[in-house]
N, C-alpha and C positions, 0 to 999 in steps of 0.2 A: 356628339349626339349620335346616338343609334337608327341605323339605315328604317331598322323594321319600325322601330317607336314612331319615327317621322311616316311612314309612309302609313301606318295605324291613323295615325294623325289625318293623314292628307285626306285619306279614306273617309275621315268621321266629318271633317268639312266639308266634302263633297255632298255626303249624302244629306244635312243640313242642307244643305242649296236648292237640293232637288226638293226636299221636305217643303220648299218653301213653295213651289210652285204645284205639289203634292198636297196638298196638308192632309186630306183622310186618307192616304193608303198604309193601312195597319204591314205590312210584309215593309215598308220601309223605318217604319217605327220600329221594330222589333230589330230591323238591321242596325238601328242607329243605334239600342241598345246593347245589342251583342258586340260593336264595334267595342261601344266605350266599354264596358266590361274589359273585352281581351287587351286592349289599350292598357286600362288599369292595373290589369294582372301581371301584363309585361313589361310596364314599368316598376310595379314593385318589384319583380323579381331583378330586373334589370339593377336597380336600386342596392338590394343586397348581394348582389356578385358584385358589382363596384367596389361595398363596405368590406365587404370580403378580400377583395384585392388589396385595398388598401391597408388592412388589418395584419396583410401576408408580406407586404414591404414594409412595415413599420417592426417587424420582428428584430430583435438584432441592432436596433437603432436609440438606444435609448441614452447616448449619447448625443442624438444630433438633436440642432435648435428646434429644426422640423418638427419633433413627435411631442414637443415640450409645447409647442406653442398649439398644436392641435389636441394635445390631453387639454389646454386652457379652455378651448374653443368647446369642448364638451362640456366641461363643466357649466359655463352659462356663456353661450354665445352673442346674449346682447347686452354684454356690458364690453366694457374697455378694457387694452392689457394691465392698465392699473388694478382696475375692479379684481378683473381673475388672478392677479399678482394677492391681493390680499385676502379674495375667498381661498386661494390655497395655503395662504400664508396661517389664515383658521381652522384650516382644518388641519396642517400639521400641529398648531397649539394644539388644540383639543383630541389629540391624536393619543390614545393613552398608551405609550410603547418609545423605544426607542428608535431614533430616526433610521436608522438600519431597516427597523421592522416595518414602517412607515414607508421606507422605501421600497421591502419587497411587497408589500399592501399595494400600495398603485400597480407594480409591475405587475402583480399577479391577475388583478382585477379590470386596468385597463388594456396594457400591451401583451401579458402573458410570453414573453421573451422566451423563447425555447429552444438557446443559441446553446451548441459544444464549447463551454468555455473550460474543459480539460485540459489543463497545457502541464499536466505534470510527467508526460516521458522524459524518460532518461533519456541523456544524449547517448549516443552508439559509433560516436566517432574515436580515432585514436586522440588520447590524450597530448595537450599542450599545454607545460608550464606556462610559458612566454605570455599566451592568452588569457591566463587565471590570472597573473599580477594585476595589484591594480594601476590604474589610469593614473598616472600623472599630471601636476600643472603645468609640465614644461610641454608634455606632449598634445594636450590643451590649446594651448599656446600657439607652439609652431604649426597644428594644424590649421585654427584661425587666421595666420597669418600667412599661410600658405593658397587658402581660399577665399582672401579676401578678396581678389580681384572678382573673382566669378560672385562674389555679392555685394558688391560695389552697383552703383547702375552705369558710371565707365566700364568694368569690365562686363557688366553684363549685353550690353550694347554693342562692345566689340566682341564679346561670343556669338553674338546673334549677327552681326552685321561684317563680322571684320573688318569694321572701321571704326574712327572717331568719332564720336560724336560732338553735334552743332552746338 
């Protein structure tokens, strides 16, 4: 909660109190209106730098469960994640396009994702056959079974602990 919103608040109770043992002094009516006004104004504003923030870490993220489960929450927030499972589930049906395009249609319209995903430089290092071949089974293989210990939960216990465990 914001310092200033609460103490706007604290303000506007107060001066109700006094109103109470007041009741006709117009200079505190008018206070108690200017209060709740600036109250209201700096909570909306308040309101929109939040959505704002939030709108600015949701960038870049449209991979995670997070921004999935909060585009549901917009579309109709009081139903269940079944319900928003199948209003989005209609709207890609009737979605006239291919899901490609369906998909950049959400991103454009709710997250607008406006991440560098440029990854096409050329490497500038000196050249390695050895590294171009491809991967083998065998090398597959002996790595897994060279790491198993450390993903075992014995060996992960005795990395973490240097001992046995109970």
């Amino acid at each position: 909660m914001d310092k200033h919103l609460l103490h706007l608040w604290d303000t506007h109770r107060g001066l109700l109190r006094r109103l109470k043992r007041q009741k006709h002094n117009r200079r505190l009516r008018l206070r108690i209106v200017t209060v709740t006004r600036e109250a209201e104004e700096y909570a909306t504003e308040l309101s929109r730098r939040n959505w704002d923030q939030k709108c600015n870490e949701l960038q870049g993220t449209l991979g995670f469960k997070r921004t999935w489960v909060l585009l549901w929450a917009l579309i109709d927030p009081t139903t269940t994640k079944t319900k928003s499972c199948k209003t989005t589930q209609n709207i890609a049906h009737r979605f006239e396009g291919t899901d490609w395009e369906l998909l950049e249609h959400i991103k454009q319209r709710y997250i607008d994702d406006k991440t560098n995903t440029d990854c096409s430089r050329a490497y500038t290092g000196e050249a390695n056959p050895a590294l171009d071949e491809p991967i083998t089974t065998e090398e597959v293989q002996h790595a897994m079974l060279s790491d198993k210990e450390h993903y075992t939960r014995k060996g992960w216990y005795q990395q973490r602990y240097d001992t046995e465990p109970r």
